[in-house]
C-alpha positions in Angstrom: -30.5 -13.5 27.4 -29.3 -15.7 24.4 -31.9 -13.9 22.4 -31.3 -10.7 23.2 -27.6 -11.2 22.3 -28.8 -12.2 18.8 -30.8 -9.0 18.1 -27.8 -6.9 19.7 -25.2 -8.3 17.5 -27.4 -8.3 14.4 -27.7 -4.6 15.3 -24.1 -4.5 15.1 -24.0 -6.0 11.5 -26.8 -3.9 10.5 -26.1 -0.7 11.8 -21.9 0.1 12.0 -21.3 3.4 14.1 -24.9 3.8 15.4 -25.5 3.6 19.3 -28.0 1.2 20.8 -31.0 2.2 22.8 -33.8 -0.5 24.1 -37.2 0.6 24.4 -39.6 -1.6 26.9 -42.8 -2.2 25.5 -45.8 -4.3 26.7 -45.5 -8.4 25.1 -49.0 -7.3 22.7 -47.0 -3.9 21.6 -44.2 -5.5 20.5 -45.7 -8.4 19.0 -47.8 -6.1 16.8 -45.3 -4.0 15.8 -43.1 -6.9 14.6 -45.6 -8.0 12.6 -46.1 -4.7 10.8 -42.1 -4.0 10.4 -41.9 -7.5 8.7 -44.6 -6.9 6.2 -43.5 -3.2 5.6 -40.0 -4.2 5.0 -40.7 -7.2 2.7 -43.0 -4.5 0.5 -39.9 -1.5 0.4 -37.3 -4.3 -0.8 -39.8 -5.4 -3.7 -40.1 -2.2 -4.4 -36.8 -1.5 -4.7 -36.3 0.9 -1.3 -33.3 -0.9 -0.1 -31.8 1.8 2.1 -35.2 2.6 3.4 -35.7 -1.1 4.5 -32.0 -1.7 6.3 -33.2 1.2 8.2 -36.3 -0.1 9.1 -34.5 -3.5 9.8 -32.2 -1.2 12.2 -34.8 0.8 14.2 -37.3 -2.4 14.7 -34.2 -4.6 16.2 -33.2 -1.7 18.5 -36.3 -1.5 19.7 -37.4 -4.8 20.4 -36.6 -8.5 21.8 -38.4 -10.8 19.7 -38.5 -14.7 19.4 -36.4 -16.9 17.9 -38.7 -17.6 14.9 -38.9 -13.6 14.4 -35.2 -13.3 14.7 -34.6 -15.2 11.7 -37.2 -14.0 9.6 -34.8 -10.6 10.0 -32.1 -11.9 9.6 -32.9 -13.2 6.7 -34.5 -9.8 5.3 -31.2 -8.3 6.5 -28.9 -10.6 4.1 -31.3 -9.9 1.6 -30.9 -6.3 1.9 -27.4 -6.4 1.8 -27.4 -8.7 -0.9 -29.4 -5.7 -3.5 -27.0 -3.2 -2.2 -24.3 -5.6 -2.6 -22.8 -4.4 0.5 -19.8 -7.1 0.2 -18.1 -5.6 3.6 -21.2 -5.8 5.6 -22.0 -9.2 4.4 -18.9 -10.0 5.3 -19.5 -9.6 9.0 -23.0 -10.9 8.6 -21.9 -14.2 7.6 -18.9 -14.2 10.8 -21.9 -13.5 13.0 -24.7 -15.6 11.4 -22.9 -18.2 8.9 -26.2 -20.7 9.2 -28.1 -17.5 7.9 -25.5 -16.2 5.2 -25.0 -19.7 3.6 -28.7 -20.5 2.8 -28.7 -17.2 0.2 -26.9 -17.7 -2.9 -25.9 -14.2 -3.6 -25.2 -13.2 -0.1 -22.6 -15.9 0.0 -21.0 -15.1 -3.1 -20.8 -11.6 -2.2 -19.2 -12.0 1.3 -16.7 -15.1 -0.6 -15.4 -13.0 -2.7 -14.4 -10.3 -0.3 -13.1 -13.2 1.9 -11.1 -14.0 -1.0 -9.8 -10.0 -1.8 -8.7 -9.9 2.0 -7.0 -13.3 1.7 -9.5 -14.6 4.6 -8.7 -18.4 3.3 -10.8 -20.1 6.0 -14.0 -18.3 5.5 -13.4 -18.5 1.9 -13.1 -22.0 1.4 -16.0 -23.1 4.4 -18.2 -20.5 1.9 -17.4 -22.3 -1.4 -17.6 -25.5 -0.2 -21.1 -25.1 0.7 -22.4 -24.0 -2.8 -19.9 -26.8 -4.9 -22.4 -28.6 -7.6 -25.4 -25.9 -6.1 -24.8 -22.8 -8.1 -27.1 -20.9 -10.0 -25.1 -17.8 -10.2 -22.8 -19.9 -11.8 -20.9 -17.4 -13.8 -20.0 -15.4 -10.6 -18.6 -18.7 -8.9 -16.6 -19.0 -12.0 -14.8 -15.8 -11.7 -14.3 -16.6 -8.3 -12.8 -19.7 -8.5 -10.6 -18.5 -11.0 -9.5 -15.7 -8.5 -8.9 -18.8 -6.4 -6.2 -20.2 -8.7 -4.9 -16.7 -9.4 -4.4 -15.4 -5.9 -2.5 -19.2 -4.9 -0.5 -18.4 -8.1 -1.7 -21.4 -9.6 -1.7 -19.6 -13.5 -2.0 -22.8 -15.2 -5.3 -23.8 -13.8 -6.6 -20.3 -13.9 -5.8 -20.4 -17.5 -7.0 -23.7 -18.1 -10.3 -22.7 -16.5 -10.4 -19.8 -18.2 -10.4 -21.1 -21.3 -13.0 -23.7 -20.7 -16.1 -21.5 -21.8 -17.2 -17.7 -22.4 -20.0 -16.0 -20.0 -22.4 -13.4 -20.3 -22.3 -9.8 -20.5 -19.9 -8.2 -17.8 -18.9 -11.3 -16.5 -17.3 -12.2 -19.6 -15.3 -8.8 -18.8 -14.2 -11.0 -15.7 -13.1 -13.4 -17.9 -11.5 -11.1 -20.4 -9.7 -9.0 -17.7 -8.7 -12.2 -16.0 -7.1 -13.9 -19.2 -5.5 -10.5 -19.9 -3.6 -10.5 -16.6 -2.9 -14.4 -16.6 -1.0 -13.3 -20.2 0.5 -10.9 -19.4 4.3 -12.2 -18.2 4.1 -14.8 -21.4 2.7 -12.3 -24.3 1.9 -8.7 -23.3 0.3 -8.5 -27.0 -2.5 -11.2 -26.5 -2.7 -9.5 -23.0 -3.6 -6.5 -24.2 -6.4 -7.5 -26.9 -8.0 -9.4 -24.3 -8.3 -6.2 -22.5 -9.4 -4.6 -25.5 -12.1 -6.6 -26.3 -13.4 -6.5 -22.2 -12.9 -2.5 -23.0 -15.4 -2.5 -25.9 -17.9 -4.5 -24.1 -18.2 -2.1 -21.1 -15.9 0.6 -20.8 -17.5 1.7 -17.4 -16.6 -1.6 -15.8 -14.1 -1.0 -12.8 -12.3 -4.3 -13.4 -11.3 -3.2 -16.8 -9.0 -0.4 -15.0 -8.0 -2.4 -12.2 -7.0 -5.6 -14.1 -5.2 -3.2 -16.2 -3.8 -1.3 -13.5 -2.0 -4.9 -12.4 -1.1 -5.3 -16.0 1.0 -2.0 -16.7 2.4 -2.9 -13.3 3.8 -5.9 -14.6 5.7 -4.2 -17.9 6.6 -2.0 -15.4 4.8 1.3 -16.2 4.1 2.5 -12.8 3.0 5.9 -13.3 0.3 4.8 -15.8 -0.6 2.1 -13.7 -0.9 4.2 -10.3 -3.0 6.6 -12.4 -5.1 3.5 -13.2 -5.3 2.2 -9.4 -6.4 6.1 -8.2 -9.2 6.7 -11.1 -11.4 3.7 -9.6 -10.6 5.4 -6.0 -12.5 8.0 -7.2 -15.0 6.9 -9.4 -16.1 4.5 -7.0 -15.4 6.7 -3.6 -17.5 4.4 -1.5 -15.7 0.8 -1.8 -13.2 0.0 0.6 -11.9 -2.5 -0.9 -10.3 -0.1 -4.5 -8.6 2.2 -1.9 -6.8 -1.0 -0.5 -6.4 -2.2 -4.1 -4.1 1.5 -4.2 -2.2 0.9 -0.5 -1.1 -2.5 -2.0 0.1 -1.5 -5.1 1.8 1.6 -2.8 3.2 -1.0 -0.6 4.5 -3.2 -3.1 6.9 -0.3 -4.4 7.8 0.6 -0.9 6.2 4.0 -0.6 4.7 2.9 2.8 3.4 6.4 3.2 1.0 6.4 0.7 0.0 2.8 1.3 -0.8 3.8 4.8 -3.2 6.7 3.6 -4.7 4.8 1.1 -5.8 2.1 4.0 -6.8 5.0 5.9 -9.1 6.1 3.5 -10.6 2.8 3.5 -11.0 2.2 6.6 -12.7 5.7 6.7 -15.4 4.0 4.3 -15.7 0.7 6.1 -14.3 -0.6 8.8 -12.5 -4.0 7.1 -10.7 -6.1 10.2 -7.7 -6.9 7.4 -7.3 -3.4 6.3 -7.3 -2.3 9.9 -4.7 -5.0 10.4 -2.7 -3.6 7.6 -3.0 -0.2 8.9 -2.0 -0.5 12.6 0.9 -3.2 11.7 2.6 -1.1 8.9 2.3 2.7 11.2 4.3 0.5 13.5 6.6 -0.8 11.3 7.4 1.6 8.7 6.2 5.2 9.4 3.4 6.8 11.8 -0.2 7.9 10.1 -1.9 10.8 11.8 -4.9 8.1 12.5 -5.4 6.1 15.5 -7.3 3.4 14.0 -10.7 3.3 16.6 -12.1 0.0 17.2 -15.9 0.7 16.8 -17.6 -0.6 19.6 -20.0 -2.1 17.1 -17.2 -4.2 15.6 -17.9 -7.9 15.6 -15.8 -9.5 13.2 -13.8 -12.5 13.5 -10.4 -10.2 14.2 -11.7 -8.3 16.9 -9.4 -10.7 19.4 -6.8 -9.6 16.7 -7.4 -6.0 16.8 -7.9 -5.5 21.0 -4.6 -7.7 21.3 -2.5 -5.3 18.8 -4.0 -1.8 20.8 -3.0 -3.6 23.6 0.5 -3.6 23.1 2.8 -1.4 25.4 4.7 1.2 22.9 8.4 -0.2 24.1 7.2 -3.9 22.7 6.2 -5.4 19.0 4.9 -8.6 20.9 3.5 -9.8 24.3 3.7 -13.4 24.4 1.6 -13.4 27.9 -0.8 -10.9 26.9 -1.4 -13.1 23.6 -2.2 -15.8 25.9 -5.0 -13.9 27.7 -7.0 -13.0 24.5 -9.5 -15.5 23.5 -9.5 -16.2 19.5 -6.2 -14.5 18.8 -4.6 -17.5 18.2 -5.9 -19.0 15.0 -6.4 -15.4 13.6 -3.0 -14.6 14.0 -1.2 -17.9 13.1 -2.4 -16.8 9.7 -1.1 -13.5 9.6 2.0 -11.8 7.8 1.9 -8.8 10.3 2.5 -11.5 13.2 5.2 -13.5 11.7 7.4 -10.1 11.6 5.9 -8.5 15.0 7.4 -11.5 16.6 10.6 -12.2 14.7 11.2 -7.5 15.6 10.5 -8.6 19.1 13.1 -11.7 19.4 15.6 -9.6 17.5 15.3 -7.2 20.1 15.1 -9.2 23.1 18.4 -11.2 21.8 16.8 -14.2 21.0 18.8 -14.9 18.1 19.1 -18.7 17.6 15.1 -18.8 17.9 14.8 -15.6 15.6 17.1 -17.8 12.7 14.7 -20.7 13.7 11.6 -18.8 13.3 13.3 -17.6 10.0 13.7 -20.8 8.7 10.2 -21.9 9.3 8.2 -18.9 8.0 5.0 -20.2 6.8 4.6 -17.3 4.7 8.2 -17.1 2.6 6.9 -17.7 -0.7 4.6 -14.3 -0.2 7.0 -12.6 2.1 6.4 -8.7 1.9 10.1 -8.1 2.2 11.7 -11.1 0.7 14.9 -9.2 0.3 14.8 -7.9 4.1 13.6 -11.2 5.2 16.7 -13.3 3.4 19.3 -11.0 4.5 18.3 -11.3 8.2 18.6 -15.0 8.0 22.5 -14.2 6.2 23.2 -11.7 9.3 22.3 -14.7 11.7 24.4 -16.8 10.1 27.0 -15.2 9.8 26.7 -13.6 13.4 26.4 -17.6 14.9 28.8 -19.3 13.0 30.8 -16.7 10.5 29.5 -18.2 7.5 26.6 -17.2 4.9 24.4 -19.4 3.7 24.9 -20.4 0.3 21.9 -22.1 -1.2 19.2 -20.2 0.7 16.7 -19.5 -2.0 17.0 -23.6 -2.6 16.4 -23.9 1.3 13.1 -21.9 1.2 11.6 -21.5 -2.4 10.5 -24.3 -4.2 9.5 -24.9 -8.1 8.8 -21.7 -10.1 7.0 -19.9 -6.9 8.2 -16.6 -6.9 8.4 -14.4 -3.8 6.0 -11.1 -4.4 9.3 -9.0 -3.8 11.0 -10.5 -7.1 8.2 -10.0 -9.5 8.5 -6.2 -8.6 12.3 -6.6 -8.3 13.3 -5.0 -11.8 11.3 -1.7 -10.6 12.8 -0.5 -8.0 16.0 0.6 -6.6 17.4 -1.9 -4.1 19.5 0.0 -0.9 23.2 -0.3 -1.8 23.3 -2.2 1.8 21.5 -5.1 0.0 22.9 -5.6 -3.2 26.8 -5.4 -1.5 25.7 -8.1 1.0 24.0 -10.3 -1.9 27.1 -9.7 -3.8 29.4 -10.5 -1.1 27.4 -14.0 -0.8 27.8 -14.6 -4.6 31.4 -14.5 -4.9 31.9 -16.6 -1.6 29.9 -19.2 -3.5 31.8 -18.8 -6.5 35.5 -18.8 -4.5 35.9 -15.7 -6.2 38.8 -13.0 -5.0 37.0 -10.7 -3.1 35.0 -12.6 -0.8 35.8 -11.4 2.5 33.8 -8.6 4.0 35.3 -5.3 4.1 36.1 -3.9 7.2 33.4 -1.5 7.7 30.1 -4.0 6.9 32.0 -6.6 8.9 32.2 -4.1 12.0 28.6 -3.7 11.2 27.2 -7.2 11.0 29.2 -8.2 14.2 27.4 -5.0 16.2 24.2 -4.5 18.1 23.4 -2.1 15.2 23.1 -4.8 12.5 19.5 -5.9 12.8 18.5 -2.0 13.0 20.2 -1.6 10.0 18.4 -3.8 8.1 14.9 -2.7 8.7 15.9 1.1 8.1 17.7 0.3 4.6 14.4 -1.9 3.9 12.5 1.6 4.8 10.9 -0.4 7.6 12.1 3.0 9.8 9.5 2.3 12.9 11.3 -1.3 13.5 14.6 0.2 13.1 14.4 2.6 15.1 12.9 0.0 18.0 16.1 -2.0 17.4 18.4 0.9 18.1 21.0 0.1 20.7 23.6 3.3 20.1 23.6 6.8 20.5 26.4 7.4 18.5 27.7 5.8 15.1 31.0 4.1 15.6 33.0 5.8 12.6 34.2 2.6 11.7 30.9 1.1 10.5 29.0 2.3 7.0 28.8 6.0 6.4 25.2 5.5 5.1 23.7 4.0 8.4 24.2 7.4 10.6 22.4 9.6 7.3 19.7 6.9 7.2 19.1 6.3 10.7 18.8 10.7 11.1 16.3 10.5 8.3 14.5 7.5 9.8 14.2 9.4 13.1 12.7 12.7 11.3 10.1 11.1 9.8 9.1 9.1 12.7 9.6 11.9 15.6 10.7 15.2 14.4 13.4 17.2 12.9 14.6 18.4 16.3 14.9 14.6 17.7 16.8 14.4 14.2 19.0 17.2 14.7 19.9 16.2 18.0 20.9 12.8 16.7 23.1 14.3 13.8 24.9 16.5 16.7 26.2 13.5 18.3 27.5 11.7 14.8 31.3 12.2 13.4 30.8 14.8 10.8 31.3 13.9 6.9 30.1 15.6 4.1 26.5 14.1 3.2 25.7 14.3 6.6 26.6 18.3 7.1 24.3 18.9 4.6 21.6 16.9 5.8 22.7 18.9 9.0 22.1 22.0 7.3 19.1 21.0 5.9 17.6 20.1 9.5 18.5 23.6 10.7 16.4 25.2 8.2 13.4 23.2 8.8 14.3 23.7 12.7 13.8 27.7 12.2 17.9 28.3 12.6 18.0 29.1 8.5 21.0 31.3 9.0 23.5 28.6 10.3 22.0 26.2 8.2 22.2 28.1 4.5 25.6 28.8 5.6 26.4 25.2 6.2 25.2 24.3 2.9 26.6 27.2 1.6 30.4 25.7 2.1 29.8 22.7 0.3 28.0 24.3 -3.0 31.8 24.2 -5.4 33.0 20.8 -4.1 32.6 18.8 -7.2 31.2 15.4 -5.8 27.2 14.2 -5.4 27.4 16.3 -1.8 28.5 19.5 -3.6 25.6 19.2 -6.4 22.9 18.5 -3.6 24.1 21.0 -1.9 23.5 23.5 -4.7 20.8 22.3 -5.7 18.9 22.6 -2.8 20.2 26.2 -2.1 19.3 27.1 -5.7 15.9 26.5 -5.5 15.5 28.2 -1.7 16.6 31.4 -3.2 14.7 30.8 -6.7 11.5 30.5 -3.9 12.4 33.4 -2.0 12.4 35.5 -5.3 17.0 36.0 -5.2 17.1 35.1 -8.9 21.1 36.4 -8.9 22.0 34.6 -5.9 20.3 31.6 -7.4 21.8 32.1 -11.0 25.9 32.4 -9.0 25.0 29.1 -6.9 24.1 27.2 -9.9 26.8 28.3 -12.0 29.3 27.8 -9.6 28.6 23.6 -9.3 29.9 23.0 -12.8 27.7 19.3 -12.3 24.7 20.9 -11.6 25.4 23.7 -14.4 25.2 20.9 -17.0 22.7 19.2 -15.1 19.3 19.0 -16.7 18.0 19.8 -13.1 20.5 23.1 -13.5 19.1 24.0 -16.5 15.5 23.7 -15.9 17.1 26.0 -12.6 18.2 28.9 -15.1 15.4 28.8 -17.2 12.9 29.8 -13.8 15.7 32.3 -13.1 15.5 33.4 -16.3 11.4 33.5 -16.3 12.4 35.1 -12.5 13.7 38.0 -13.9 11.3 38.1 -16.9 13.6 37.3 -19.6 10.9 35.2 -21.0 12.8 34.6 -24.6 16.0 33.4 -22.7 14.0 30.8 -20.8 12.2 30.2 -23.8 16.0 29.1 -25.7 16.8 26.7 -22.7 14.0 25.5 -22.6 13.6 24.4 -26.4 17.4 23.3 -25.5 16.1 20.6 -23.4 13.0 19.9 -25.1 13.5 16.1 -25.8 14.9 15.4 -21.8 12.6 17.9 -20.0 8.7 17.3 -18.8 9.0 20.9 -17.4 10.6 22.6 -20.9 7.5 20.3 -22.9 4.9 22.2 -20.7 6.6 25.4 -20.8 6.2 25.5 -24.5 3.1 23.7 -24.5 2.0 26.5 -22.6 3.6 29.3 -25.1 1.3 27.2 -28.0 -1.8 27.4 -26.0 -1.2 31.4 -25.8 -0.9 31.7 -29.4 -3.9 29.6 -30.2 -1.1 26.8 -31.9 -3.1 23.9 -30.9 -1.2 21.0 -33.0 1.7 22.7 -31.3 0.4 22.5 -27.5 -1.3 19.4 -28.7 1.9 17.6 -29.8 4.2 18.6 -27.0 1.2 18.1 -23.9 1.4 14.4 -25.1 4.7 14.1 -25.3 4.9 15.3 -21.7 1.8 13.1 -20.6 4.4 10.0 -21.5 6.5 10.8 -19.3 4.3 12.3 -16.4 1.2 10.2 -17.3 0.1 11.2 -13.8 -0.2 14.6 -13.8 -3.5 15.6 -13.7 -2.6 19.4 -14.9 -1.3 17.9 -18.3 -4.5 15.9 -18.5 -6.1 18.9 -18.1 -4.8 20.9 -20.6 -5.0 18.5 -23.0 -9.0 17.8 -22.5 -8.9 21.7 -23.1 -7.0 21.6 -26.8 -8.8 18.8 -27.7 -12.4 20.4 -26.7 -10.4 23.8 -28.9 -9.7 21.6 -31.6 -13.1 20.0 -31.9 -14.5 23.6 -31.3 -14.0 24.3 -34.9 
């Protein structure tokens, strides 16, 4: 029976999605066929037939139960394998399956540490490592590695230092290079980008080159550029799994949970990684539901399986089970090193009213230099406070950071726009510290922080709408609290349910402004487009942010439908949006509507220095008349603004191949 397990979970390694069959064969058959698979398989991987031998590996062990001394003769074939196709995810769960096997091949151990590493798997890493100190041969691998190490624990210095102790060969001195570059980057941006430079020239094709850049131009805080970066190695390298979640991180990091969840779908579509599937299933529940239901293959055997069953598990009214946790075998050290349990629990206590062991629990997060939400996570430890004892806490980054660790959420701080709910809360705290006039709350936020809404609030201004919306205690927004929390909370609830759940909500709100044309808005998507254009309609000449929305919006539904006049009098009418560059660009597709092509070519080379759409527009006029300096010049000007669209790239490719056609 114990060997029979072996071959059934080596199968499972080997072989992801593929069924089992057993086959019963006299003891001389099987014997003699074991013998030939070995020799066969050993000749097609020194020959180089490395997908023809994992499938002979595969169909032998599915067949037969063979002694222990023949199990490990595969097993070792099997890392070997794995180790020419360098398949790091499937080494990965070789090595939780069969460490004694894993650890005695250099490569294979290297491979599977490093993805360890990439998924922040700590414990494997390390128990990997520490087995091939002072034994390397691949030594320039173990370097890069180690120096990932350093990196990942934020430890700069020592990555630097390292480094800097010696240059390696070929494309692992593009490790190095890229490395250095992104080590540099925060002190010297020039220096960064020669050592990128210089790992360009040595091998352009090399995928680290884009992805350590990618990171950099994330840093100096060109997003667009570096999200272009993050998607070409996506593609280039479609297989991977590990370059889509490279994408869903960077997506995360910025907030646009949406994307981050596709990308992680798409990876998980490729491989089956436990910590991408953690990702996946914890940030649907938190943030916003992926059409995906993120299968367990029955095949799985990696260390988070535990993990994984315990999470489908859960009942769709709870975030955590604390008895059903206790019934799981190996959940608990998996998930005593998780992110995604620290806030599935703290949602759960929240919810359940537990709020003296939620501020506890707060306190003591073991994860607080790293926190995903360092923002969301302070401010709920301020709303305790000030809910238990009607104080904030004044030195709470002193409390819970320590030397120059930064929190992920402040190094990406500076690029992106903070909910106005934060920043007047962090404000409020600052001038209480500073005895400046000012300090008490105003009524509304006080109403707010004092309700049953105030920990719902939090997670739906954080964009976290699925753990908002668990939190929800009331049907209707008291008037008296935040204008911005009814608008939010409908929007939260269309993405996660539906625009009818949506409009229902909205029906049951006190009416102001923003919120009618949201209203309005939800009635046109709802199939009622009369009530809501006319809704929308009424608000087109107030002049306030409402009334330019508002016409807005209805501009461009009659610009789609083809009413160019009514478009032209809506626009016209909102004298913000008139002298909008949004208006503008409005007229001149009016304009282009009703086939005055010169007057949309005069706004258009009115708002040439402001305007992406007037630089194609024209760009496109040049191409017509064969002006290709023209189309040339104003395509690039474009592509630095909208370095991600792909049509602009495009077209410039084609004036350049024009150009060079000469």
């Amino acid at each position: 029976m114990k060997k029979f397990a072996i071959i059934l979970a080596l199968v499972a390694v080997l072989s992801v999605g593929v069924g089992v069959t057993y086959h019963y064969q006299s003891q001389a058959n099987v014997a003699a066929k074991q013998s030939y698979g070995l020799f066969e398989t050993r000749q097609m991987i020194d020959d180089g037939k490395y997908e023809m031998a994992k499938s002979v590996i595969e169909d032998s062990l599915r067949s037969l139960e063979i002694d222990k001394n023949e199990t490990e003769n595969w097993l070792h074939l099997g890392v070997e394998v794995l180790e020419h196709l360098e398949n790091t995810p499937e080494l990965m769960l070789f090595y939780q399956r069969f460490p004694k096997i894993v650890i005695t091949h250099e490569k294979g151990s290297m491979l599977a540490a490093r993805g360890f590493l990439v998924m922040r798997q700590m414990d494997e890493f390390v128990k990997i490592r520490e087995k091939w100190v002072e034994k390397e041969t691949l030594s320039d691998a173990w370097f890069l590695i180690d120096s990932d190490y350093f990196i990942i624990n934020n430890q700069r210095q020592e990555a630097l230092m390292l480094l800097g102790t010696r240059e390696l060969e070929g494309a692992f001195e593009v490790g190095r290079l890229v490395r250095s570059a992104l080590i540099t980057a925060n002190e010297d941006i020039k220096i960064a980008w020669e050592f990128l430079e210089k790992a360009y020239r040595l091998d352009p094709q090399n995928p680290e080159v884009r992805t350590y850049r990618a990171q950099i131009l994330e840093k100096v805080n060109r997003l667009q550029m570096a999200r272009t970066e993050y998607e070409s190695v996506v593609s280039n390298y479609p297989n991977n799994p590990f370059y889509p979640d490279q994408l869903g991180e960077f997506f995360r990091r910025h907030g646009d949970y949406e994307r981050a969840l596709m990308s992680w779908v798409r990876s998980a579509k490729t491989h089956l990684l436990g910590k991408v599937w953690l990702k996946g299933v914890f940030w649907s529940r938190v943030t916003t539901p992926v059409d995906y239901d993120w299968p367990i293959p029955d095949d799985y055997s990696g260390n988070l399986r535990p993990v994984m069953e315990f999470l489908t598990g859960l009942n769709d009214d709870r975030f955590w089970d604390e008895d059903l946790f206790k019934t799981i075998e190996g959940t608990k050290e998996s998930l005593a090193n998780s992110q995604e349990t620290f806030w599935l629990r703290l949602i759960q206590m929240l919810h359940d009213g537990q709020e003296a062991e939620a501020m506890k629990f707060i306190q003591f997060d073991p994860f607080s230099q790293w926190s995903w939400n360092y923002t969301l996570n302070r401010t709920l430890l301020q709303i305790l406070s000030y809910r238990q004892t009607g104080r904030f806490i004044q030195d709470l980054e002193a409390r819970i950071y320590q030397d120059d660790i930064l929190p992920e959420d402040e190094l990406v701080r500076g690029r992106k726009v903070q909910h106005p709910f934060f920043d007047q809360l962090d404000q409020l705290v600052r001038n209480t510290r500073l005895d400046l006039p000012g300090q008490r709350l105003p009524q509304d936020l006080n109403s707010l922080l004092l309700s049953d809404e105030a920990f719902s609030a939090a997670f739906i201004a954080a964009g976290w709408n699925g753990a908002g919306l668990f939190l929800r205690s009331m049907e209707s927004i008291p008037e008296e609290f935040p204008k911005w929390l009814a608008f939010e909370t409908a929007r939260a609830i269309q993405k996660n349910v539906s625009a009818e759940a949506a409009l229902s909500f909205v029906a049951e709100q006190h009416e102001f402004d923003h919120l009618k044309l949201y209203k309005g808005e939800l009635e046109i998507l709802t199939g009622n487009t009369e009530a809501g254009l006319n809704r929308i309609l009424s608000l087109v000449t107030d002049d306030s942010p409402v009334g330019f929305k508002a016409a807005w919006t209805l501009g461009l539904a009659y610009i789609e439908h083809g009413n160019f006049n009514e478009a032209r009098i809506i626009i016209e009418s909102q004298p913000r949006l008139k002298n909008h560059l949004l208006g503008k660009e409005m007229l001149a597709r009016v304009s282009l509507g009703e086939g005055d092509n010169e007057k949309a070519k005069e706004i258009y080379e009115s708002i040439k220095d402001e305007s992406v759409e007037a630089k194609s527009f024209l760009a496109r006029i040049a191409l017509q008349e064969e002006d290709w300096e023209t189309a040339r010049a104003f395509t690039e000007e474009a592509l630095i603004q909208a370095p991600e669209n792909m049509r602009l790239r495009t077209n410039l490719q084609y004036i350049i191949d024009q150009e060079n056609s000469k």
